[in-house]
FIBA-29611 format. One line per field, with one value per residue (C-alpha): residue number from 0; y negated, x negated, z negated; residue in one letter. Coordinates in steps of 0.001 Angstrom, whole numbers. Each point is the difference from the previous one (the first is absolute). Example, Ala and Ser with C-alpha at 12.3 -4.5 7.8 and 13.67 -1.06 7.14 Angstrom:
BEGIN
num = (0 1)
c2 = (4500 -3440)
c1 = (-12300 -1370)
c3 = (-7800 660)
residuo = (a s)
END
This chain:
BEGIN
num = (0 1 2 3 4 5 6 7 8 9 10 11 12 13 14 15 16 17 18 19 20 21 22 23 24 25 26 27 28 29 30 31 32 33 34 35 36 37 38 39 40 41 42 43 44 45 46 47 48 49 50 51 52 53 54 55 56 57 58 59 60 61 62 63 64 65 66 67 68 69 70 71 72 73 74 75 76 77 78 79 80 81 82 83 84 85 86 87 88 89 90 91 92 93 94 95 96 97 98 99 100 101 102 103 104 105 106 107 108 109 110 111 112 113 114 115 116 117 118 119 120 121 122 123 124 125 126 127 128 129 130 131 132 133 134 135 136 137 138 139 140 141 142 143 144 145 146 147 148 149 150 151 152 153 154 155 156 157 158 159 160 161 162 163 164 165 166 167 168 169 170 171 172 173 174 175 176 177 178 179 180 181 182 183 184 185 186 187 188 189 190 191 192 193 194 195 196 197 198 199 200 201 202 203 204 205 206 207 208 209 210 211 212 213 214 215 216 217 218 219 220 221 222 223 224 225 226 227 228 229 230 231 232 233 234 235 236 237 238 239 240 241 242 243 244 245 246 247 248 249 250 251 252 253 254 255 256 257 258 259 260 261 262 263 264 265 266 267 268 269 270 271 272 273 274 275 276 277 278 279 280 281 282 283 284 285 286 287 288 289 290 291 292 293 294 295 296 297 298 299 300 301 302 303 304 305 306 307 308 309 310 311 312 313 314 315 316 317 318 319 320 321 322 323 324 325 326 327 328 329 330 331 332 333 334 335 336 337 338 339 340 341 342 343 344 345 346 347 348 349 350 351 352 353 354 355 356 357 358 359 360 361 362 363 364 365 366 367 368 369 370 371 372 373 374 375 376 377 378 379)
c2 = (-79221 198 -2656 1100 1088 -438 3551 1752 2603 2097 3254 1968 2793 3065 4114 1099 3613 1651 294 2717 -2409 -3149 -1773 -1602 -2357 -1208 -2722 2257 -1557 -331 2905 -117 3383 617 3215 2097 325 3153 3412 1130 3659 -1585 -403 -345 -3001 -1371 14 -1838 -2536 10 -481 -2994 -1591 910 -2388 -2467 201 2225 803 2734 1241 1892 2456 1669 3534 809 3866 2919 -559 -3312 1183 3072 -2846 -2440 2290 -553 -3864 -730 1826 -1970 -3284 -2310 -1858 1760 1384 -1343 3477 -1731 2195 -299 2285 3542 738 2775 -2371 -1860 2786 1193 -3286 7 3277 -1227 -3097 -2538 -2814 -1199 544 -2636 1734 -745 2176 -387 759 4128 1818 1051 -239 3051 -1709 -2941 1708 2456 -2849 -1941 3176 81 -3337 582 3183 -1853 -3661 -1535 -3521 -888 -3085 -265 -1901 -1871 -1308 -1931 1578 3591 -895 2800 112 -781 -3257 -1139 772 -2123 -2642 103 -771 234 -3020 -407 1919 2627 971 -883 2289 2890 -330 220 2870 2038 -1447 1486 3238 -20 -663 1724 2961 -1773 -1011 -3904 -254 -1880 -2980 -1407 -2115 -1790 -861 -1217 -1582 -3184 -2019 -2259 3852 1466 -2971 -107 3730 452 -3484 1758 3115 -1621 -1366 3145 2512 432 2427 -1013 -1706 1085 -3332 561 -1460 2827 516 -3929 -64 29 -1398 -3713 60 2758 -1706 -3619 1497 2681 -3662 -1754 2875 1638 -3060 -1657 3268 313 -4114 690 2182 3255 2928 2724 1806 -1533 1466 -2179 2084 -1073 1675 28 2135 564 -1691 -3278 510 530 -3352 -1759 1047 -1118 -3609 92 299 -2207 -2547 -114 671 2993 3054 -995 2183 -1114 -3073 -3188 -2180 -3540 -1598 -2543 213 -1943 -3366 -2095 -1405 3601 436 4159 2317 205 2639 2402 -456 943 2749 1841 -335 1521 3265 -88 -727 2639 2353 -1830 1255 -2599 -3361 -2721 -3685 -1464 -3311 -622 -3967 -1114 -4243 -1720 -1096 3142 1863 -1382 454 3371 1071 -1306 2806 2921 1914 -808 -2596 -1479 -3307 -748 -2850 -1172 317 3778 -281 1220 -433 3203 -145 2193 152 -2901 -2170 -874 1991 134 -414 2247 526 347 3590 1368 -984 3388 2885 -2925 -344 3912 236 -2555 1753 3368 -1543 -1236 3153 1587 -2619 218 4194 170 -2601 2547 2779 -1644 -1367 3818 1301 -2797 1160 3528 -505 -1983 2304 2980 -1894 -485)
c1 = (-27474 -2086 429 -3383 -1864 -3772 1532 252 -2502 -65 -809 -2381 2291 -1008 1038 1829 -657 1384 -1232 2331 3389 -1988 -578 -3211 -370 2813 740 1714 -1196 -3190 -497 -2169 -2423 -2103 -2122 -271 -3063 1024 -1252 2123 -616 1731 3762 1514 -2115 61 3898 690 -2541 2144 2858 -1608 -663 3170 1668 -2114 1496 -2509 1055 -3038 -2837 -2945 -1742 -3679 -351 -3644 135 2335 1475 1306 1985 1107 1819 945 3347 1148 -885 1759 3297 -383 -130 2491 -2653 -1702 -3215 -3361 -2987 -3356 -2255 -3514 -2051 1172 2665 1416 1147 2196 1912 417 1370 2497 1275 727 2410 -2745 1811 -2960 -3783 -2442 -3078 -2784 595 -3588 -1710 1877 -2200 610 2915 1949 66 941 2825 1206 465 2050 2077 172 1772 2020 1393 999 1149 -3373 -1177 -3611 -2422 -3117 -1771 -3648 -2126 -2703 -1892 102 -132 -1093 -3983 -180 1941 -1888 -3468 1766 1229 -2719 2448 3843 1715 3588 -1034 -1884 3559 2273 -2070 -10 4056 554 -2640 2032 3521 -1235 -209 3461 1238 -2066 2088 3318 243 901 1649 -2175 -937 -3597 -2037 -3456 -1010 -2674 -996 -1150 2964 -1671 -865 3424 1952 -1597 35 3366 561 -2472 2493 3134 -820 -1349 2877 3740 -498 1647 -2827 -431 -1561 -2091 -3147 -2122 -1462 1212 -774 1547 3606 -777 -2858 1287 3418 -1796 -2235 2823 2629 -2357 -967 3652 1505 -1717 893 3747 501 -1681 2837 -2796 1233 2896 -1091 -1782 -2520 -1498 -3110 -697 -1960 3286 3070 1709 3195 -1916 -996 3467 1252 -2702 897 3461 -1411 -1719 2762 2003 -1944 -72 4087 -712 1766 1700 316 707 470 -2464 -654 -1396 -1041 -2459 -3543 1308 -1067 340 3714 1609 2588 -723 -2712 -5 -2981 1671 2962 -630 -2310 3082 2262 -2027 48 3873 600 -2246 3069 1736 -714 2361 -1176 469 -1760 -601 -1569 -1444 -1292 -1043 1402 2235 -2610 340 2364 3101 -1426 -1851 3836 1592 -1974 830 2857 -901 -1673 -1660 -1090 -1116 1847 -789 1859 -602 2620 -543 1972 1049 1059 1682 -356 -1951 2394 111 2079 -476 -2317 -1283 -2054 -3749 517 2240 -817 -2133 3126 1989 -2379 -39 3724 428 -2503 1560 3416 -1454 -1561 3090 2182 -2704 190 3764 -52 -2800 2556 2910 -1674 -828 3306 1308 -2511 930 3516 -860 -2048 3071 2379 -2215)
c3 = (-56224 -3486 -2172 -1132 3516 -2625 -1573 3314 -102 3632 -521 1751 2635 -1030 787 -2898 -1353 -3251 -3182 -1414 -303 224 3587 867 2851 2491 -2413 -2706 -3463 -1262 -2585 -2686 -1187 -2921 -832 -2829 -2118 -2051 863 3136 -1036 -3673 1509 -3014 -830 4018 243 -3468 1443 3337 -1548 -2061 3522 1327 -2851 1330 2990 2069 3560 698 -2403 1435 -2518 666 1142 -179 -516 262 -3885 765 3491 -2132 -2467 2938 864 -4035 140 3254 -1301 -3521 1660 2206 1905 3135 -874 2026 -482 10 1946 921 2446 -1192 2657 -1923 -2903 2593 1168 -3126 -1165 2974 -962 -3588 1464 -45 2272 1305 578 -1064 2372 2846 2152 1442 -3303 -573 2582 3516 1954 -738 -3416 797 2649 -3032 -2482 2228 764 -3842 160 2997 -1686 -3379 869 -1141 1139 -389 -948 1607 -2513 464 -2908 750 -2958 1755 3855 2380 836 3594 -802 -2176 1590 3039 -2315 -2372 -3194 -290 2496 1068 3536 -1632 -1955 2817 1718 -2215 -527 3550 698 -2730 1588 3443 -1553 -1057 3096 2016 -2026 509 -3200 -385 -3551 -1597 -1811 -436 -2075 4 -3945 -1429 -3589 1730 1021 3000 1640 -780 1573 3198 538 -459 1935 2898 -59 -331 3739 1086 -614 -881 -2699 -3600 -2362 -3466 -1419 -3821 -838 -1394 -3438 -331 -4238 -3190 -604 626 1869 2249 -19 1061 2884 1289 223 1998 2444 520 -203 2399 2099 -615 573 3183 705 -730 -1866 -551 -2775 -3387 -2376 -2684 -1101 -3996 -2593 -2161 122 3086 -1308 237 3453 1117 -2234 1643 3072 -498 -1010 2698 2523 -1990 129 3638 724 1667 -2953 -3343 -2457 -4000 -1016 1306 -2789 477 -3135 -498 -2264 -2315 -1693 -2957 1605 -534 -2268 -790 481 3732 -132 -2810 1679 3878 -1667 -2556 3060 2551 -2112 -1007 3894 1399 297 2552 3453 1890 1395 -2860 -63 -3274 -672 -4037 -50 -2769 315 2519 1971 2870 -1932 1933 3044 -283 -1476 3115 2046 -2314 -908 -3867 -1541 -3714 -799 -2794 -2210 -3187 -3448 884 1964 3972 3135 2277 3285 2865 2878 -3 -1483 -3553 -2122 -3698 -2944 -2246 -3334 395 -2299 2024 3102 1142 -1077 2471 3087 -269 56 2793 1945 -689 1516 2734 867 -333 2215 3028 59 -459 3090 1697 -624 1273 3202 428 -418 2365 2769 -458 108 3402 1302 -953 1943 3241)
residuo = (x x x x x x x x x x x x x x x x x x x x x x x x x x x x x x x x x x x x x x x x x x x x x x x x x x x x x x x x x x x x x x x x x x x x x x x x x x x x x x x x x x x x x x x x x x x x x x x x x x x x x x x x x x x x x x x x x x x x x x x x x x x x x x x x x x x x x x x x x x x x x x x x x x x x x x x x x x x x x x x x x x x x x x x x x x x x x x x x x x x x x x x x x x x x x x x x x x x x x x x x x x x x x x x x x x x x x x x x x x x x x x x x x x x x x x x x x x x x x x x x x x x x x x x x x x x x x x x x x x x x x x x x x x x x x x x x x x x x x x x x x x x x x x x x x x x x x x x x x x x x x x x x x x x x x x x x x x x x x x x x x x x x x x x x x x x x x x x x x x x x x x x x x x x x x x x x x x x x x x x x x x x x x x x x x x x x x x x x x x x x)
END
């Protein structure tokens, strides 16, 4: 039994379909996407901001295809890249297949909005033929016309409608490897839609709220909507839409599911806003160390108080601690117990050592678990 049964989040049972080498749905890990706002038909340009995302940590990156040049450079960018490649395709059927043939992994289209149905069938062939899942993805800003001259203006049924009109489709033509999603820029609309389809189908949920803003703003309003979603247990693949580079999306993204237990990646620092008791520059402090610590990968939790008022405790929950001391003189500890002191000028080159070993001691422990189970498995 949890010590901590408040943490339990449930999530939502879901299908799971492929992304390339990354599972979505069927309670395989939540991944986290990001899209590229370079010139597709520019694939020099497109994979160095890939690869940007992929040292971010990117699990799947989705790149526009609106005309024949950018398909044409899709087959260079998917071979320069290590992350499965997501062709954004809307209403020109011709662009999908295309994008299929070049090793796209998966197809973001509405099926519903690329003509008749011997379009729709030979698309979905297109797939079939080269290992291609699909998102079916609604916007409230572009919903079909019928809709919304039922609806009269964009509601959570109006887009759970439209998402499983165009699901229908798809499996009408046996096709059922897909995921969907139901965004919008207002976060009250985008909630209960994708709440609305979560109960009505099994399918795996991409969860976003569209056009969301600028780095904070769109990093405030997309924390309340997905969060809310993912607590609930809603979600199985993240994309935090900002008007900033798509790094920060995925590092936001990451935050995001940090924050709620559900993925770690990096290392979690705690640190407190600081006050007139601290003994060092909490701010400049958590700031330098988030850039020298940005390299690490592996699941690390670092605590920077700046007094001994929460310090010992918030180090008692981490696998490093700092509080501050005074005389310029700081106390370190490990593994939540106190361990040693150390001078207020050294004491960033130290944390980023100590973090660096830590790293280091929880892979090579990773490794040899993995080597164990192999062995075990061998001698089955």
């Amino acid at each position: 039994m949890s010590l901590r049964p408040y943490r339990d989040i449930q999530r939502r049972k879901s299908r799971q379909i492929k992304v390339g080498k990354v599972a979505v749905g069927g309670g395989a890990p939540i991944s986290v996407q990001t899209m590229t706002n370079t010139l597709t038909s520019d694939a020099k340009a497109t994979i160095a901001q890939i690869k940007t995302a992929e040292l971010a940590g990117v699990d799947i990156v989705r790149v526009s295809c609106p005309d024949e040049e950018s398909t044409a450079a899709l087959k260079e960018i998917v071979r320069g890249v290590s992350v499965p490649v997501v062709a954004d395709i809307h209403f020109h059927y011709k662009r999908a297949i295309e994008a299929a043939e070049a090793g796209a992994a998966c197809l973001r289209i509405n099926p519903g909005n690329i003509g008749n149905a011997q379009r729709v069938k030979d698309v979905v062939q297109a797939a079939k033929d080269h290992g291609c899942s699909m998102r079916i993805g609604v916007n409230a800003g572009s919903l079909e016309k019928h809709l919304l001259e039922r609806y009269g203006e964009p509601c959570p049924d109006a887009m759970v409608e439209s998402a499983l009109e165009h699901a229908k489709i798809l499996e009408d033509n046996d096709f059922r490897e897909f995921k969907i999603s139901v965004k919008a820029s207002d976060v009250f609309l985008a909630v209960a839609a994708y709440q609305a389809l979560a109960d009505a189908c099994d399918y795996p949920l991409h969860v976003g709220i569209t056009e969301a803003g600028g780095l904070r703003s769109g990093t405030v309003k997309s924390s309340i909507g997905m969060g809310s979603l993912l607590w609930a247990g809603i979600g199985d693949t993240i994309r935090v839409s900002l008007s900033a580079e798509p790094a920060e999306e995925v590092r936001v993204g990451f935050e995001m599911l940090k924050s709620l237990d559900l993925r770690h990646r990096g290392v979690r620092i705690v640190s407190c806003p600081s006050c007139a008791r601290q003994g060092f520059n909490v701010i400049k402090t958590v700031e330098i160390l988030e850039q020298r610590l940005a390299h690490i990968p592996t699941p690390v939790s670092l605590s920077i108080i700046g007094c001994v008022v929460n310090g010992p405790g918030e180090a008692r929950e981490t696998d490093i601690g700092l509080t501050g001391g005074g005389g310029g003189s700081h106390k370190m500890y490990i593994g939540g117990i106190p361990d040693h002191n150390i001078n207020d000028e050294d004491k960033i080159d130290h944390i980023v050592k100590l973090v660096e070993k830590r790293a280091a001691e929880i892979e090579a422990a990773k490794a040899a678990q993995g080597n164990k189970a192999g062995q075990s498995h061998a001698a089955e």
